[in-house]
Structure formats: structure tokens, C-alpha cells
C-alpha positions, -999 to +999 in steps of 0.1 A: +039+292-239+030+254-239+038+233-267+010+224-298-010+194-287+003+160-297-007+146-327-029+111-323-001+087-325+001+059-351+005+029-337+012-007-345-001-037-330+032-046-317+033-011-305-001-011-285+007-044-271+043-034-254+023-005-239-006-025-223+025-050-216+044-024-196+014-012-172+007-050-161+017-060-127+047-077-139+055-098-107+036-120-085+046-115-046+015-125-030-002-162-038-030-162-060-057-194-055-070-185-096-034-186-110-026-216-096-057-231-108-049-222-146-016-239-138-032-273-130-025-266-094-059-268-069-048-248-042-084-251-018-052-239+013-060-206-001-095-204+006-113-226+026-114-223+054-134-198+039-114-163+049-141-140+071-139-102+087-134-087+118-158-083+145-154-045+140-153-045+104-193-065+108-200-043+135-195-012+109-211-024+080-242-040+096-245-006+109-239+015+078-262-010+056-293-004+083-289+031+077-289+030+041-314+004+038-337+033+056-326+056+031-332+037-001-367+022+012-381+062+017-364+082-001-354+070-034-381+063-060-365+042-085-397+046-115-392+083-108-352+076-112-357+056-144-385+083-163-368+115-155-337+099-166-322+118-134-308+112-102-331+141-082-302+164-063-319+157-029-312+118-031-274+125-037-272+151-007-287+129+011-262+097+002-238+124+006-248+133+042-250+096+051-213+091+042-222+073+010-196+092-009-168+078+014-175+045+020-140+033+013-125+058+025-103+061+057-121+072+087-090+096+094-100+116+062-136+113+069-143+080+053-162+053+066-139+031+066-155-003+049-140-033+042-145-042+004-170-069+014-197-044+031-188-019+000-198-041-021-228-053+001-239-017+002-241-011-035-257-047-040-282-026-017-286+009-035-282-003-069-313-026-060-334+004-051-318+023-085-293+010-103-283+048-116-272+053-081-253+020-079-232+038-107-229+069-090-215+056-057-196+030-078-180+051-103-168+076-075-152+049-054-143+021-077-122+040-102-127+078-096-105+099-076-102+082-043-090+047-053-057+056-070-051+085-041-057+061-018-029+037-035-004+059-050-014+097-037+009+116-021+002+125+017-002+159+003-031+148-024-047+125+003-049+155+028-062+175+003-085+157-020-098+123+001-120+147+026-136+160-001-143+131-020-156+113+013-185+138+019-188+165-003-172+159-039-182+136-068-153+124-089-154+106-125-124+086-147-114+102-176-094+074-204-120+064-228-117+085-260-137+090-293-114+070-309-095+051-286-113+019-261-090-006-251-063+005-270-046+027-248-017+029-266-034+057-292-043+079-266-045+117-281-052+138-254-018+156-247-006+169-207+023+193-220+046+205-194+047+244-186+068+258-156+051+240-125+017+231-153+002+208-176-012+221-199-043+195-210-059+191-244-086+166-259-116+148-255-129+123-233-156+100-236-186+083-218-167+099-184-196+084-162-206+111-134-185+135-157-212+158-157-219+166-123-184+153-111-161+177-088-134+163-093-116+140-123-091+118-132-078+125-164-056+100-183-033+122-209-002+116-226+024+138-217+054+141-244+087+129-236+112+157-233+143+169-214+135+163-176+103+146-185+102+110-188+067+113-211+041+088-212+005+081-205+001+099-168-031+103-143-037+141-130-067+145-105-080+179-120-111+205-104-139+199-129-143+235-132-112+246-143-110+272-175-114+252-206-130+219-194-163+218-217-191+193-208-202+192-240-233+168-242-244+143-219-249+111-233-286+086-232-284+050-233-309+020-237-306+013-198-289+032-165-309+060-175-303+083-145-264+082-147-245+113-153-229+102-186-210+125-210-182+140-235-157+162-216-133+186-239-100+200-226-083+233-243-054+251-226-063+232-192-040+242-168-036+215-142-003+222-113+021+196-112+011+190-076-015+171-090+002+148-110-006+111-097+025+090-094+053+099-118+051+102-153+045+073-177+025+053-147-012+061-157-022+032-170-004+013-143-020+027-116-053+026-139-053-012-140-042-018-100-072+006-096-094-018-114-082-053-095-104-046-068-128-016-087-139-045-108-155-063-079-183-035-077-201-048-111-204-082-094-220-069-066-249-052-094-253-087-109-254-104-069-285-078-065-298-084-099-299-122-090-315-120-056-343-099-072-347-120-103-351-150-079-378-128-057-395-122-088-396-156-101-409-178-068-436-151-065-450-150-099-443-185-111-466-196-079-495-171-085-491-173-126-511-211-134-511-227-170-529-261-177-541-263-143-508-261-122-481-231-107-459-228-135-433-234-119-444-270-118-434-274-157-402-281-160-394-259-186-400-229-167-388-245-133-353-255-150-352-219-152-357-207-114-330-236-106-308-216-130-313-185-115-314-199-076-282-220-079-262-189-104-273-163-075-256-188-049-225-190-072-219-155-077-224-142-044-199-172-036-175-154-059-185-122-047-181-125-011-147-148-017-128-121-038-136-094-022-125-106+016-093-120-002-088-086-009-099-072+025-071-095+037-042-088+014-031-122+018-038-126-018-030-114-051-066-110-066-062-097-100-074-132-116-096-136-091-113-098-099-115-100-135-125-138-132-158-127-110-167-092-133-161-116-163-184-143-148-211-126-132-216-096-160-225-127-185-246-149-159-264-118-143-277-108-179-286-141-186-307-143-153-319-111-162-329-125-196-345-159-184-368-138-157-386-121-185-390-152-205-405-168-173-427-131-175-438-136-211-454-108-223-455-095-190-414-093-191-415-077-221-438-051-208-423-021-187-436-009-151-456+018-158-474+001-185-482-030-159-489-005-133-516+020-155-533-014-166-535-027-124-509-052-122-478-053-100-453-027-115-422-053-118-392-035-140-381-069-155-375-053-191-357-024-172-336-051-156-321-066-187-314-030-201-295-020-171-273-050-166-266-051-205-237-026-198-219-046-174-208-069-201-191-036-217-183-018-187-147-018-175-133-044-198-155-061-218-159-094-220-137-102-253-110-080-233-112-097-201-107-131-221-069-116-235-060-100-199-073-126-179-055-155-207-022-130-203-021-134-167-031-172-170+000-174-194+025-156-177+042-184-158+051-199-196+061-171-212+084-157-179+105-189-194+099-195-225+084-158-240+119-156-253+121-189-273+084-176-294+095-144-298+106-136-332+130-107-327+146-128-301+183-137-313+191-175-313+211-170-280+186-154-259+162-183-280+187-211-265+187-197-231+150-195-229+151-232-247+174-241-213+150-224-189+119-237-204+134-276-200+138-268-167+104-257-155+086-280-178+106-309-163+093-305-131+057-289-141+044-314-165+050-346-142+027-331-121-003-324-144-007-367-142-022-376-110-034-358-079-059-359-053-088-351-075-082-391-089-088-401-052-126-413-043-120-398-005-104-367-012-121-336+003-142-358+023-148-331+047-168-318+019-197-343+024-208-347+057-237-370+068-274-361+055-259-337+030-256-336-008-215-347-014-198-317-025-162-335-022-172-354-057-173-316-071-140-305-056-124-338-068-136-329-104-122-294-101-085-308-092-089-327-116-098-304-150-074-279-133-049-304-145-064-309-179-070-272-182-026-264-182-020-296-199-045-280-228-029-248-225+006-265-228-001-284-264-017-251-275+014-236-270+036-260-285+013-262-309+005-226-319+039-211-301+038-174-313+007-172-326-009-178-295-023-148-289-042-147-320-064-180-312-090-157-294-116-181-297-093-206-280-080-184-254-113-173-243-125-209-242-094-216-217-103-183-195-143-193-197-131-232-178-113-212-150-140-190-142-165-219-139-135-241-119-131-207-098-169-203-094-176-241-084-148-239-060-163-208-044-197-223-044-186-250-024-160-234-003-197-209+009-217-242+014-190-250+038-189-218+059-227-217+057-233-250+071-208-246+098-223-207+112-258-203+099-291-227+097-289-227+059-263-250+058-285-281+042-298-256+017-269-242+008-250-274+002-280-284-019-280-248-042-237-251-049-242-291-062-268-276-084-249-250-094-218-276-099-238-297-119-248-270-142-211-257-147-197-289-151-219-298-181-205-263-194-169-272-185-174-301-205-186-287-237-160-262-236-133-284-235-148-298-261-152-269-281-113-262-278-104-281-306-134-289-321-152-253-336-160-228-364-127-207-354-110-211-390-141-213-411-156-179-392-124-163-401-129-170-439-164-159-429-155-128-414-132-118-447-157-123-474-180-100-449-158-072-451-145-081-485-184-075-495-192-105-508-218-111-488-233-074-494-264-097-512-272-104-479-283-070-469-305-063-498-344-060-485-344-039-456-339+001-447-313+011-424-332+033-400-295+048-388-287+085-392-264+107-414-230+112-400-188+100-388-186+062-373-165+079-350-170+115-337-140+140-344-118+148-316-099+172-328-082+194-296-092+230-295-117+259-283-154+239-275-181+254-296-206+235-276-226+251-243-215+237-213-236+211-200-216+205-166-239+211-132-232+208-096-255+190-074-273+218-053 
């Protein structure tokens, strides 16, 4: 018999923060152009000249992308998509018969065999036509079953699983939990050793694709016992194994055709065979999953942009207000700048990243998070600033515009689909503390010691010693570099072009004043550090808009020297510098001069209640019922709401 499920564990903050601690990537092997940067370091070696793929790996994806461009332009109605809430079974066999499901997947397992840069160019595509599929394809690739086979499967598990999941099989990620977000550490659903089985129990939630998924990967907690070194551990399980309950697929104000829901497990029995790695490495191989997984939200927001932008120079031309295109008033053409130049700039990012990590010359964790951090928040806020350029008309969905005889344009859909990315994978606020971890991790690998308080005074006094020594030679170098230099990067501004050197220049240059502002925060706030969120995400905010003019530029380059775009391309990344740099500005302004300590007072009187005078004249529409749905493990009393695509 297997053991009684494990209780949800208690957990303190300390406690949750060693285990997110222990599944990081703890050492850097591989350069990385975005860690140097926080550390005041501009490497430009690392990517310009701007990294490109193979002949064959072009050759591929040109060809894939013509095939699915066919596809998507007859036979995927996107309207239809969006009112039926549904994903019609014929447009995923046919993605499936097209290789769709596989396209990251080795060739020799009956993959496609992509590079990440025409992966992501071929969901930019799909999610265009529907961004429900975009999800679908995404969710099966980026962090479903094959991704973590692919790294840390067995030969056995790849021979078995990856030809399924290539052309026949849909797989979802199973972490997220009723109660438990990014908090891994209180995970409660329980994989209890049996003879040569697990034995699975709990609940999952919002396991995108869960409900018509094949195949899972299920996140549990397996207790530590003899012969069993315990821990949070990833099983790939069959979706219809006895006691899995789809118990309610879940609606959402936008992506209304993905295959969302709440997955119970009681008495699962999974083999051991399908353990992934050993135990204790789930969330490890969860989060090296995600370095590169991350990159497919970007490509959504790359797509979003291009359309926004479509959208835009068509209507503001027809659409005329006191006698002139209104895109002739500045108010509204300020806006299509916005959008044109923050396109550029993320597909910049985009592009960059993800042939860094076709390369593997790089480590591109910073670099990942940086571009899902900074094109979730700028591809809603294109999203956002092409309905106010629609007015009413923004506000007002397709089918509306389309019963009435206007052009049915989805602008309001738009913004509702892209809300999620800000959410999805990491949210935002979370992305600040990794990506501020990672940006840290230099300073505290010699002096984490010396702010620790359980530290004893020797190991304090060695750390003391260490730190002396790195800061000796790191600090004098945060004074002076090229970026002070009126010539540096000249190769940045060539004749009849707008100078894009000037940019680069200013980059070196905040690098530096970016670690010298993380180094006084440190001495200044030493331990508590990592409870200046405000100030940390403020740091993280400068790098991605350092990172995302550096890119910019770096794509101007490249563009100018293969394509005929090259003039306009140089022109879109200065505007796009000049927009971030007045942003860089203000934030480094707004690290030491905000509302941080007075929102906390704030923020204690709100939950103290008293403020609750506040709320008095309105009616809370909200229903009866828990904040937080119970998970308790056991026998579903649900119907199963699990189907296979037919």
C-alpha cells in the first residue's frame, strides 16, 4: 500500500527562498552579454556582429513557414476560434499533420528540427491568425513534455515519448496549484514511492492544454525516505491514467480557445521509468526549461506589434479629423512612432536571444527573462495605444464592426489576449526578483556570507576578505570607459545615416552607473536587499531597456549591411533609443527618489482597515464562495471533462 498523501507543508519565507535558491543554475560556464551589462561591463563582443543561422537551418524554416502560412490563411478562422471559445479538432489535426506539434523536435524522432529563431518565427505566424493556437503549439513545446525530455530525458523516455509528441500527442505542464503560484516551496501534491510506482495525489491548476493534453508533466513532491532522496520531482504521466480527473475547464477574459483547466490526481499510479531526472530536480529542470521556453511569449508580442502597426498606418490614413489623416496630429502620430520603433526593438530582442540560444555560445537566462519581461509589458501597451488611436472603434469588438459594415478589426480582442503574457510564466513582479537574483549573483558569490545573519563571524571575516578583493579591482573600473569617448563605436554611424554610436556610447556608459547604483544599495541596505522590491525592479527595468537598445542597434547594423532597409532601420532603433533613454533616465531617478516607504505605510493601514471608509458607496458584484478553492487530495466528485482531439 502507498503511503497517506503529504500534508501541505508549512513553510517559512526563509524556507521557500532556500528552495527557489537550490533549483537556480548556480554557476555560470558560458558568457552572458546581459550579466555583464548589470555588472557595468558593455560587452557589444558578444553580439554584434550580430550572430546569424545556418544556410540549412533558413533553408528549413523558410520552408516550414510557407507551408504554414498556407495553412493559417485557409484553414483557420480566427472570429470562429475566438466565439466558439474552441480550437475546431480539424485545425489541430491538421497542425498535427504539418509537423506543427514537433517543431523543436529532432528530425531523428520525427521532429522538424527548427532552430529556436524559426520556432519562434512560426508562432509569431500562427498566433497571428489565432492566438489560442499560438498557445497550443507553445505550451506543448515551450514547457510541455518535449523540452525537459529533450534536456534531461533518458534515451529510453526520448525513444519512447518525443515521436509521439512530434506528431501525434498534445502535452501540458502540470506546477501551478490552487494554493501555491510562485511559491514552489508549498507544493502539496504528493508522488509516494510504491515498488517500481508513484503513487500521485492533488490538484493542479490552470494546466494549459490540460484538457485535451496526451501527455503531462506533473511537478509533485515526493517524501524523503530510506532510498529516496525526496523532493519536488517532474514525472511525464499518460493523461488517461486511472484517477486523473479533468474536473472543469477554466474561461478567461481573452485566449478564449485555449484548452485551460483543473486536473485532480487520486491513487495515480505513474512507473518509475517515468521519473524525469532524479528526485529533488523538478524545479531545476522546470526553470532550465523556461530559459529558452520564455522566448515563445516574445514572439506573441513581435506578432502583436507588426499587426498593431498594420492596423494603425491603415486606419490613421483613411480616419480624417479637422481636415487632415490623423495621423498628421501629433498626438496620435506620437503614438504610431511608439508602436513602429517598440516593434523594431522587440523583434531586435527577439531575433537576438533566441540565435544566442541556437548557438549555445551563450548563457541566456538574463537574456530570456530580460525579453519575456520587456516585451509582455510593451506588447500590451501597443496593444493598448492601438485602440486609443481606434477610439470607439477600438473599444468595439469584430463582429459588432462587422454586422454594422465596417472592417472587422479585433483590436479590443488584442488587448484581452496579450493581457496574460504579463502573468504567464513569471509574472512581471517575479521576473523583477529572479532576473535582480541573477543580476546580484556576482556580489553575493563573495560577499552573501558577510549579509547573512546566521553566518558566524569567521565565515563573515572570510567573506569580508573575499569581498575586498573583488571590489578592489571591480569598482575602479565602473569610472571611465569607452562610452566617455566621442568616437567610440563609430562603426555605428556610417555616412548618410542617423548616428547610432552616440546610443551605444550612452549604454556603456549607464551600464557603469547601473552596478555602481547597485553597489551603494548594497552597502546601503546589505541584508535587506531583497526586500527593496521597488528598487530592485527599478534596477532590472534599466537593464532591459540597456539590453533592448543594444539589440536595436546591433539589428540596424545587420540590416543595413544584408537587406535594403538598412536606412530605415537605423532610423526606427534611434527612435526607439531615444524613447528608452528618456525612460532610463526617469528611472534612475526614481531609484532614490519615490513613494516606496510611504506606499508601505499605505499598504498597512489598507489591510489594517483603516481605510475601509473608502469602500463605502458601491456593490460588490463578486459571488459567494473560498478566495482560494480547496485542494484537498482524494476521490474527484466532478465528471470528467478531459477529451481527445478526434
Amino acid at each position: 500500500m502507498s503511503a497517506p498523501p503529504l500534508k501541505k507543508p508549512g513553510v517559512t519565507e526563509r524556507e521557500a527562498r532556500q528552495v527557489a535558491e537550490a533549483a537556480r543554475e548556480q554557476d555560470w560556464r558560458k558568457p552572458s552579454f546581459a550579466k555583464e551589462l548589470f555588472l557595468g561591463r558593455f560587452r557589444l563582443d558578444l553580439i554584434h556582429p550580430h550572430p546569424l543561422p545556418t544556410d540549412e537551418a533558413v533553408r528549413r524554416g523558410e520552408q516550414f513557414l510557407t507551408k504554414l502560412r498556407a495553412f493559417c490563411e485557409t484553414k483557420v478562422d480566427g472570429a470562429l476560434i475566438e466565439r466558439e471559445a474552441r480550437i475546431p479538432d480539424e485545425v489541430v489535426n491538421g497542425l498535427k499533420e504539418l509537423g506543427a506539434l514537433g517543431m523543436k523536435i529532432d528530425p531523428k524522432y520525427g521532429g522538424l528540427g527548427l532552430t529556436q529563431v524559426y520556432y519562434n518565427k512560426a508562432l509569431a505566424l500562427v498566433g497571428s491568425a489565432s492566438p489560442a493556437i499560438g498557445v497550443l503549439l507553445s505550451a506543448h513545446q515551450s514547457i510541455g513534455a518535449p523540452q525537459p525530455l529533450k534536456l534531461f530525458g533518458t534515451p529510453e523516455q526520448k525513444e519512447e515519448f518525443l515521436p509521439r509528441c512530434a506528431r501525434t500527442d498534445i502535452s501540458a505542464f502540470l506546477l501551478t496549484e490552487p494554493d501555491v503560484g510562485s511559491d514552489p516551496a508549498r507544493l502539496a501534491t504528493s508522488a509516494v514511492p510504491d515498488g517500481d510506482d508513484y503513487v500521485l495525489d492533488g490538484v493542479k491548476l490552470w494546466t494549459t492544454n490540460g484538457v485535451v493534453a496526451d501527455l503531462l508533466v506533473v511537478m509533485a513532491r515526493v517524501p524523503k525516505s530510506e532510498g529516496h532522496k525526496g523532493g519536488i520531482t517532474a514525472f511525464v504521466v499518460e493523461s488517461d491514467s486511472p484517477g486523473i480527473t479533468v474536473e472543469n475547464r477554466n474561461a478567461f477574459m481573452g485566449l478564449r480557445g485555449i484548452e485551460n483547466g483543473v486536473t485532480r490526481f487520486h491513487q495515480v499510479r505513474v512507473p518509475a521509468a517515468n521519473r524525469i531526472g532524479p528526485e529533488g530536480a523538478g524545479l531545476k529542470i522546470a526553470l532550465t526549461t523556461l530559459n529558452t521556453g520564455r522566448l515563445s511569449l516574445p514572439a506573441s508580442c513581435v506578432a502583436a506589434g507588426k499587426w498593431c502597426l498594420k492596423i494603425a498606418r491603415e486606419w490613421s490614413a483613411a480616419r480624417e479629423q479637422w481636415g487632415k489623416p490623423v495621423a498628421h496630429h501629433e498626438a496620435v502620430g506620437a503614438k504610431i512612432s511608439f508602436i513602429a520603433a517598440t516593434t523594431f526593438a522587440l523583434e531586435a530582442v527577439l531575433d537576438l536571444s533566441s540565435q544566442m540560444a541556437d548557438e549555445d555560445r551563450n548563457d541566456i537566462r538574463i537574456e530570456g527573462a530580460l525579453a519575456k519581461l520587456f516585451a509582455s509589458e510593451w506588447g500590451w501597451r501597443m496593444a493598448d495605444e492601438l485602440v486609443q488611436i481606434r477610439g470607439g472603434r477600438g473599444f468595439e469588438t469584430a463582429d459588432s464592426l462587422r454586422a454594422r459594415g465596417e472592417r472587422a478589426v479585433p483590436a479590443e480582442q488584442m488587448l484581452r489576449d496579450l493581457r496574460i503574457n504579463r502573468i504567464f510564466e513569471g509574472s512581471t513582479e517575479i521576473m523583477h526578483l529572479l532576473i535582480a537574483r541573477e543580476a546580484v549573483d556576482a556580489h553575493l558569490s563573495v560577499a552573501g556570507d558577510l549579509i547573512d545573519p546566521e553566518k558566524s563571524l569567521s565565515d563573515k571575516a572570510r567573506a569580508g576578505a573575499n569581498a575586498g578583493v573583488f571590489y578592489a579591482r571591480w569598482l575602479p573600473k565602473l569610472v571611465a570607459g569607452p562610452g566617455q569617448l566621442p568616437r567610440s563605436y563609430g562603426d555605428f554611424h556610417p555616412a548618410g545615416h542617423p548616428d547610432l554610436s552616440a546610443h551605444l556610447r550612452y549604454v556603456e556608459r549607464n551600464a557603469r552607473k547601473l552596478a555602481r547604483s547597485t553597489f551603494y544599495a548594497m552597502s546601503r541596505w546589505q541584508g535587506r536587499m531583497e526586500t527593496k522590491q521597488g528598487f530592485l525592479g527599478r534596477i532590472v527595468d534599466i537593464g532591459a531597456e540597456l539590453f533592448a537598445m543594444s539589440a536595436a542597434v546591433v539589428r540596424a547594423e545587420l540590416l543595413r549591411t544584408t537587406t535594403d532597409h538598412g536606412r530605415e532601420a537605423y532610423q526606427l532603433a534611434d527612435a526607439f533609443c531615444r524613447q528608452s533613454r528618456l525612460r532610463v533616465e526617469e528611472l534612475f531617478g526614481r531609484l532614490w527618489s519615490n513613494t516606496d516607504d510611504l506606499d508601505r505605510k499605505v499598504v498597512k493601514g489598507v489591510l489594517g482597515g483603516v481605510y475601509e471608509w473608502l469602500e463605502e458607496g458601491v456593490i460588490d458584484p463578486s459571488g459567494e464562495g473560498p478566495w482560494i478553492a480547496d485542494a484537498t487530495p482524494g476521490r474527484s466528485e466532478k465528471e470528467n471533462v478531459h477529451r481527445r482531439i478526434r
